[in-house]
C-alpha positions as CSV (number, residue, x, y, z in Angstrom):
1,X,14.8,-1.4,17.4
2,X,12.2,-3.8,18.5
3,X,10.2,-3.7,15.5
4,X,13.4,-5.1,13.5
5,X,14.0,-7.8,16.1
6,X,10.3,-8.9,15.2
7,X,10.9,-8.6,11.5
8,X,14.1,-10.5,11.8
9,X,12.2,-13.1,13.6
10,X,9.4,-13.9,11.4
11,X,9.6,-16.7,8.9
12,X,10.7,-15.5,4.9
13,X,7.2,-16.9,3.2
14,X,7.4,-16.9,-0.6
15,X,4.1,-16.7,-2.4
16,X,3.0,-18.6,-5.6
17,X,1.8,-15.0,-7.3
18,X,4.4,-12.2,-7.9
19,X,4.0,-8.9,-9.0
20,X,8.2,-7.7,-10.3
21,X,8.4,-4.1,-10.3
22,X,11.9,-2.6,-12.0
23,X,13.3,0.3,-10.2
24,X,15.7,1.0,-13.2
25,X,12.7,1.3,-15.5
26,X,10.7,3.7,-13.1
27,X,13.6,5.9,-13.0
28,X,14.6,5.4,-16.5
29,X,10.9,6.7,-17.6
30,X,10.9,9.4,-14.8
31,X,14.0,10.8,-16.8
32,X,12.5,10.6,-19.9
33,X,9.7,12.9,-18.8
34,X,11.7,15.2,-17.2
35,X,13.6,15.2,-20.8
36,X,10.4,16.4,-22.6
37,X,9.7,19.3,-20.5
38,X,13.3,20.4,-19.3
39,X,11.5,23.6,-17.6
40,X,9.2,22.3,-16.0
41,X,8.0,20.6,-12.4
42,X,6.9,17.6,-12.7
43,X,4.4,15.7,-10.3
44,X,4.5,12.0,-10.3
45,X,0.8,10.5,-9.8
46,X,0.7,7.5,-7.2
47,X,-2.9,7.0,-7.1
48,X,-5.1,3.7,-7.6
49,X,-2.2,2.1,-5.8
50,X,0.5,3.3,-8.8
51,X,-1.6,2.0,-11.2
52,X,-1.3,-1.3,-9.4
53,X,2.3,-1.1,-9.4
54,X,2.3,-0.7,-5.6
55,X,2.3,3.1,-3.8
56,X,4.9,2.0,-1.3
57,X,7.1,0.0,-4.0
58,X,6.8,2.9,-6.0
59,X,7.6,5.6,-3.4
60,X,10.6,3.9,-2.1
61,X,11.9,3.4,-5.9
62,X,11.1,7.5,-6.2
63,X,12.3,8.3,-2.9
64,X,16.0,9.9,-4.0
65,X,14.2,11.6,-6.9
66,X,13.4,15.5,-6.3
67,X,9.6,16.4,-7.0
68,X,7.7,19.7,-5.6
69,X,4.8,17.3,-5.0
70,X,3.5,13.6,-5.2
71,X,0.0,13.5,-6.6
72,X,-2.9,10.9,-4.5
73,X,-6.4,10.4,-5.2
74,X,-7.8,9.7,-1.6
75,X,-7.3,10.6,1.8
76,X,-6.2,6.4,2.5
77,X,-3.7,6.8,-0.3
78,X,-2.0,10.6,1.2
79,X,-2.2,8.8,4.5
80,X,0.3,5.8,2.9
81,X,2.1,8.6,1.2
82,X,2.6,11.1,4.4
83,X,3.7,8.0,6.6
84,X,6.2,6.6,4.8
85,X,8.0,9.4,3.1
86,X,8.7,13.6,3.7
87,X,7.4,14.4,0.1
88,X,5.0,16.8,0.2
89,X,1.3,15.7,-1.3
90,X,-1.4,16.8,-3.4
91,X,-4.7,16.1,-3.0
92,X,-6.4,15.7,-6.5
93,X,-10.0,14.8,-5.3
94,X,-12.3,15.1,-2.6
95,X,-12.9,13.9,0.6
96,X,-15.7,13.7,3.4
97,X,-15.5,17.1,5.1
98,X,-14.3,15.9,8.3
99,X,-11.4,14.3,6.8
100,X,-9.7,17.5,6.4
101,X,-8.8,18.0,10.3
102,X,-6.5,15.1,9.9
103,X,-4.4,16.5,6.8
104,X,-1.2,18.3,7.8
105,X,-1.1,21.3,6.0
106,X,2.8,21.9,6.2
107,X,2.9,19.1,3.7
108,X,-0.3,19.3,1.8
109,X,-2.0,21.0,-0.6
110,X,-5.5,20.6,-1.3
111,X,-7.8,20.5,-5.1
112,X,-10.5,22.9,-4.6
113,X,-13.2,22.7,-7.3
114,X,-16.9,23.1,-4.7
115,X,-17.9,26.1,-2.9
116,X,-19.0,23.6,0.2
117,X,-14.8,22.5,0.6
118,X,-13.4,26.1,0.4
119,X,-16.0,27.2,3.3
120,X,-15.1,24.3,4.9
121,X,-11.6,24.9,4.9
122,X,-11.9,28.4,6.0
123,X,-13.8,27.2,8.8
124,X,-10.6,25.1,10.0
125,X,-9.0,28.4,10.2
126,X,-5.7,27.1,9.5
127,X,-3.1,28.1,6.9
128,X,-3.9,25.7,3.9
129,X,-2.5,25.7,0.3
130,X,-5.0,25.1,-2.2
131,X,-5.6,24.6,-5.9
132,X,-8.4,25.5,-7.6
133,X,-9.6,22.9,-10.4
134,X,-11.2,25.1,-13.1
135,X,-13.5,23.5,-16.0
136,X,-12.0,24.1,-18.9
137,X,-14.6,22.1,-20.8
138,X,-14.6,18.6,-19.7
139,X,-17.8,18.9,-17.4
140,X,-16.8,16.6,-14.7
141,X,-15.4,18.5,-11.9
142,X,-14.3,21.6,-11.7
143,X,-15.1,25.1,-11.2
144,X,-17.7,26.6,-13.9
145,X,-16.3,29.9,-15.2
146,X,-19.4,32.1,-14.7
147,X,-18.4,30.7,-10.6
148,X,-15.3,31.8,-10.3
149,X,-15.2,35.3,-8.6
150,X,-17.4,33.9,-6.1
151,X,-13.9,31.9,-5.4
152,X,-12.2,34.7,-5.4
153,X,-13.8,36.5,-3.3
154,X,-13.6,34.3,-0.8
155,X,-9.8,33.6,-0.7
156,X,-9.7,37.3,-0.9
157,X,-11.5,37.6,2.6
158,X,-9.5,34.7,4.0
159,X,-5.7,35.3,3.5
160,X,-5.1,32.1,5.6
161,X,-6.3,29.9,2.4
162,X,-3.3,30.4,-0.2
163,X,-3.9,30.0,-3.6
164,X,-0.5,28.3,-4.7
165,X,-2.0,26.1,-7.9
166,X,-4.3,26.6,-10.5
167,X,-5.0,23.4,-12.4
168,X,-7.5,21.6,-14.9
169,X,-7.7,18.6,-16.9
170,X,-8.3,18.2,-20.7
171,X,-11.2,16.0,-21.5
172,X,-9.2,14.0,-24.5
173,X,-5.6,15.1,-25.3
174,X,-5.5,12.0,-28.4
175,X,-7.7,14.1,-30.2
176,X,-7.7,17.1,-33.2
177,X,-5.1,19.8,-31.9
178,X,-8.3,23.0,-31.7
179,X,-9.5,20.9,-29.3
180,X,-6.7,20.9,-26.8
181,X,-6.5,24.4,-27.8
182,X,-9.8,25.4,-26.9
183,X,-9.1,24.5,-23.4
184,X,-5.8,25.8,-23.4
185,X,-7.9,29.7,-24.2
186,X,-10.5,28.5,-21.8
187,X,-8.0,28.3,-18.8
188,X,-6.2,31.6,-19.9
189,X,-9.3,33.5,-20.1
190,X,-10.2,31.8,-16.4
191,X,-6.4,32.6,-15.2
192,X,-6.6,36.5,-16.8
193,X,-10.0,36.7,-13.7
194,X,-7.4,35.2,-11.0
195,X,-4.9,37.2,-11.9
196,X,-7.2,40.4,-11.8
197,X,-7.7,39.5,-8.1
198,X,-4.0,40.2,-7.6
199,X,-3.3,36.2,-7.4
200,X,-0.2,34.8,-8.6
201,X,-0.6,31.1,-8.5
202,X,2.9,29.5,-8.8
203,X,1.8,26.3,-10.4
204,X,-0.6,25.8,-13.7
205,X,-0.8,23.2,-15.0
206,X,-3.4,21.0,-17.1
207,X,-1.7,18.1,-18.8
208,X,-1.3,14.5,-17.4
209,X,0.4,12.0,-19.5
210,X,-1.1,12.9,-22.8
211,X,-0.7,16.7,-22.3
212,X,3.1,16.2,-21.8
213,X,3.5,15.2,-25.3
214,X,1.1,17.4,-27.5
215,X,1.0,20.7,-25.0
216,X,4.3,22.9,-26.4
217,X,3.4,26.1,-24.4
218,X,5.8,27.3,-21.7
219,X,2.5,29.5,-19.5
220,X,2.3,26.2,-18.1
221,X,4.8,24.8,-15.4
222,X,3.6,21.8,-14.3
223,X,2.5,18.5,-15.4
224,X,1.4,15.8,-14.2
225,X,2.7,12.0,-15.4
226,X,0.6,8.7,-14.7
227,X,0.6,6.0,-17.4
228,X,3.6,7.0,-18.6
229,X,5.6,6.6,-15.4
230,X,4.9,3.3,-15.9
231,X,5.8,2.8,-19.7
232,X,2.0,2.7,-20.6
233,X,1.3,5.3,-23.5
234,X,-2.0,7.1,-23.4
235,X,-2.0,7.1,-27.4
236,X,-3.8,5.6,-29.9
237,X,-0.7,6.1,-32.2
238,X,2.8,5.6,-30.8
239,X,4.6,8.6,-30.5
240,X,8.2,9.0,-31.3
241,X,8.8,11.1,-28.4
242,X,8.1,8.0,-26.3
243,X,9.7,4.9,-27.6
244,X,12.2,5.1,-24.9
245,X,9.9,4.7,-22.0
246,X,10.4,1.1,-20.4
247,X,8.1,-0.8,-19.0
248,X,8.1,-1.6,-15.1
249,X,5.6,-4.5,-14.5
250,X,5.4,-8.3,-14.9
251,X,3.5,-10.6,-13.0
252,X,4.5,-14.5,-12.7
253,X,2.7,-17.4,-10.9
254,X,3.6,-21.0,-10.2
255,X,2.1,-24.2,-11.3
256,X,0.0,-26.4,-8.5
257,X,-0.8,-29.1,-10.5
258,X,0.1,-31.1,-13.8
259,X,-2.8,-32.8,-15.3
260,X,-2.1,-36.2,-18.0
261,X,-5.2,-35.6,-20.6
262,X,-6.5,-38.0,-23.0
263,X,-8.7,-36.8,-26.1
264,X,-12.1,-36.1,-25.2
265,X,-10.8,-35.4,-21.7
266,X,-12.2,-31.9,-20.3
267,X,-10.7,-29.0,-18.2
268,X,-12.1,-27.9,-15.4
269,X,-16.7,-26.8,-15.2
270,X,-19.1,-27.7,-17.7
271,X,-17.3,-29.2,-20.8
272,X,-16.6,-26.0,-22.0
273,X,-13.2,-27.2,-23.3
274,X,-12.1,-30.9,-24.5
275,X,-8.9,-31.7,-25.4
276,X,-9.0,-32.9,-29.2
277,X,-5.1,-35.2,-28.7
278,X,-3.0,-36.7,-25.8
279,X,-1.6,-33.5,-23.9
280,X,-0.6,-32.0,-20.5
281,X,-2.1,-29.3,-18.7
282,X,-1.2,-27.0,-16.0
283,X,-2.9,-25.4,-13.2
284,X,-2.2,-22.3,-11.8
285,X,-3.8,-20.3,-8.3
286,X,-5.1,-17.0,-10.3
287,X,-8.2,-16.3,-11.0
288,X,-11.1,-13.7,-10.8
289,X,-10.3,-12.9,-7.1
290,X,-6.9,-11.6,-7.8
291,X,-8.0,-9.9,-11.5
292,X,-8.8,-12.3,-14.3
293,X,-11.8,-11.5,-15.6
294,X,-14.1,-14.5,-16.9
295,X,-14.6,-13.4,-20.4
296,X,-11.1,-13.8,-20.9
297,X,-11.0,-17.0,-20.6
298,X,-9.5,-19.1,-23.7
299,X,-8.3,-16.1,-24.8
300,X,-5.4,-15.5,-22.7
301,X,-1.2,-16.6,-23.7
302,X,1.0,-17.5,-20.9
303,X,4.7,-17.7,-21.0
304,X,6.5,-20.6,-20.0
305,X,10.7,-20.2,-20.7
306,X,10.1,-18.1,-23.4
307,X,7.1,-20.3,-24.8
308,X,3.8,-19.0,-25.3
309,X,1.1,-21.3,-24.0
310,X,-2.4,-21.0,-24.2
311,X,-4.7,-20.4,-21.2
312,X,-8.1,-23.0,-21.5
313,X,-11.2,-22.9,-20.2
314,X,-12.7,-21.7,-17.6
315,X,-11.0,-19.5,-15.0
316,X,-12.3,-20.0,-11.8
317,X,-12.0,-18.3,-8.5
318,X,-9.5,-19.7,-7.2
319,X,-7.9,-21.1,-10.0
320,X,-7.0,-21.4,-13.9
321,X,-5.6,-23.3,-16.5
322,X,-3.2,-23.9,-19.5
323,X,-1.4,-26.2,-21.9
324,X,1.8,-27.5,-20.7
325,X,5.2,-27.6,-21.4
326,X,6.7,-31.0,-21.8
327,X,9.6,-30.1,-19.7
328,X,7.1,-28.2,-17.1
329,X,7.2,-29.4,-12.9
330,X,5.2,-28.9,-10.0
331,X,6.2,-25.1,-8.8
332,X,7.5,-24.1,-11.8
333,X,6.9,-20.4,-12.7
334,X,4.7,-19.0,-15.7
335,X,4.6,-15.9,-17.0
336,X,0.9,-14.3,-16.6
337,X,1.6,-10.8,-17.3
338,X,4.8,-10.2,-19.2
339,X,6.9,-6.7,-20.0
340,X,7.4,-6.7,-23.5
341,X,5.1,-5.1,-25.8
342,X,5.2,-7.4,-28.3
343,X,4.2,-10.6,-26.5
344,X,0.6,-11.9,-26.2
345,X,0.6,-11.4,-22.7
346,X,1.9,-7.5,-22.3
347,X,-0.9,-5.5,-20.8
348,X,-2.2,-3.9,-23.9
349,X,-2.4,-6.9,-25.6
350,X,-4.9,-7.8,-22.6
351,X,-6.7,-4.9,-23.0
352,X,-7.5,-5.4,-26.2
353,X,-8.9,-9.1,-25.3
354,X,-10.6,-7.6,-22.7
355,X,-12.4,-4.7,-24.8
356,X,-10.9,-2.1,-22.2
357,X,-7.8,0.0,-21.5
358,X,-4.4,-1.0,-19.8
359,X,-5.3,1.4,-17.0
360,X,-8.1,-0.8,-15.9
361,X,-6.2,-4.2,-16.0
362,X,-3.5,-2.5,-14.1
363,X,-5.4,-0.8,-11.5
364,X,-7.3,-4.0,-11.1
365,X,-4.3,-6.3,-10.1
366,X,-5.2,-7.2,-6.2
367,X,-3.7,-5.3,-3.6
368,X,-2.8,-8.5,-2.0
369,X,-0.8,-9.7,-4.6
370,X,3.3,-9.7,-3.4
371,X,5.2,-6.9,-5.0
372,X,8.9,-7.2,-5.4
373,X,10.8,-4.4,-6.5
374,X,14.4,-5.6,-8.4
């Protein structure tokens, strides 16, 4: 009660950068993936702050929706996740050994791919579900297959550690379908030892996005959605299976300052851009701090009511810069970061000016950045 007195009490401030986040299209695109695999769990994945859509925006948009698990990266990120809802968590990576005393177990299960964090574990000597993360055949994490009994052994001696998952990850799922196959046998052959221990795991899963839509094989019963939650397809080809996703994101900012150029006027540091005709230009307050990179700048399209504009030299830290609109005033709102695929400024689009992937400009967007779910 006191805490909503304070919260009623403090002042409504509006901030000149917005991240919108659409709770129709989250739950639109969760449906859509619950669609493709009618008989399966699925378990949305939160981490890198939702793919800088925001954990807590997206958590309280998921909230009514009914998942065994929500998948986190860290231990900051379960903590988030454990404090502000009552879905239970899974723990895809590691975390410093004496992190695990804090974790509570009645809600957590825990990814299990070293022999140093199963003995640890044990030594807790608390009930704890576990996964174990096998290598199928991307060689990053994961349990080698000559390794496994070893495992096995252990959880045999230790009936307090329950193995309720057995998991992996394929190493490219965009790729010739014998190679997603091999894996597929890889984790069957691995399963075939588990099961010979007299373990019967009741998850198994090894697709994320990309395995959703080229994995047709019902021994698996569980899978685990990131870009695609978000609208963002993992392909290098669009499939037709996902041309219904929609996308969730859009970022605006507001304009600070209206400049009146003549020609051979110049924009902002060093000359490095000078106007060629009478024009306006408009300032805006992001920059490399909040995500911009550098070497995008110039090659960057705003929106401005529908009009593209074009972003000029040199983004700053604390700033950056673009042609005006004729019509344009002081705290007007631009569009940085729009939510159509086909505009200049959709995140793929800026991945490809930035020589990278749209999980990388997403996951870069600052925490600090407002997020406003509509």
């Amino acid at each position: 009660m006191l805490q909503r007195v304070k919260n009623l009490r403090k002042p409504k401030v509006e901030t000149l950068n917005t991240i919108n986040i659409s709770r129709d299209n989250i739950i639109n695109n969760v449906k859509l993936i619950k669609s493709l695999k009618p008989e399966s769990w699925i378990f949305p994945v939160l981490k890198s702050n939702a793919y800088g859509h925001g954990i807590l925006q997206v958590l309280d948009i998921l909230k009514e929706e009914k998942f065994p698990y929500i998948v986190v990266d860290s231990f900051p990120e379960y903590q988030i996740i454990h404090n502000n809802s009552k879905f239970k968590i899974l723990i895809m990576w590691e975390t410093l050994p004496e992190n695990y005393r804090y974790f509570d177990y009645s809600r957590t299960s825990v990814a299990i791919y070293n022999l140093s964090t199963l003995n640890y574990l044990i030594s807790l000597n608390k009930r704890i579900k576990i996964q174990l993360f096998l290598n199928t055949w991307m060689n990053r994490e994961g349990i080698q297959e000559k390794d496994l009994e070893r495992f096995l052994m252990l959880l045999k001696n230790n009936p307090k550690i329950a193995l309720d998952w057995v998991m992996s990850h394929l190493y490219d799922a965009d790729v010739e379908e014998n190679h997603i196959n091999l894996q597929i046998t890889n984790f069957k052959r691995m399963y075939n030892t588990i099961e010979e221990y007299w373990f019967k795991p009741r998850w198994r899963h090894i697709g994320a996005s990309a395995g959703i839509c080229s994995i047709d094989d019902t021994f698996f019963n569980a899978w685990r959605p990131w870009l695609i939650l978000y609208w963002y397809s993992p392909f290098s080809e669009e499939k037709e299976s996902l041309k219904k996703l929609k996308p969730a994101l859009s970022l605006t900012s507001s304009v600070i300052s209206l400049q009146k150029l003549n020609p051979q006027d110049w924009v902002s540091y060093n000359y490095r851009w000078i106007s060629d005709k009478d024009c306006w230009t408009a300032t805006i307050p992001f920059w490399y701090y909040e995500w911009w990179l550098r070497s995008l700048a110039g090659k960057l399209t705003y929106y401005y009511q529908w009009k593209p504009l074009e972003q000029i030299w040199t983004i700053c830290m604390n700033l950056s810069c673009c042609i005006a609109d004729s019509n344009m005033k002081i705290w007007d709102k631009i569009e940085l970061i729009g939510n159509d695929i086909n505009k200049k400024n959709s995140i793929v689009a800026i991945a490809e000016q930035a020589n990278t992937i749209p999980y990388e400009i997403l996951i870069r967007l600052d925490r600090g950045i407002r997020r406003i779910v509509y």
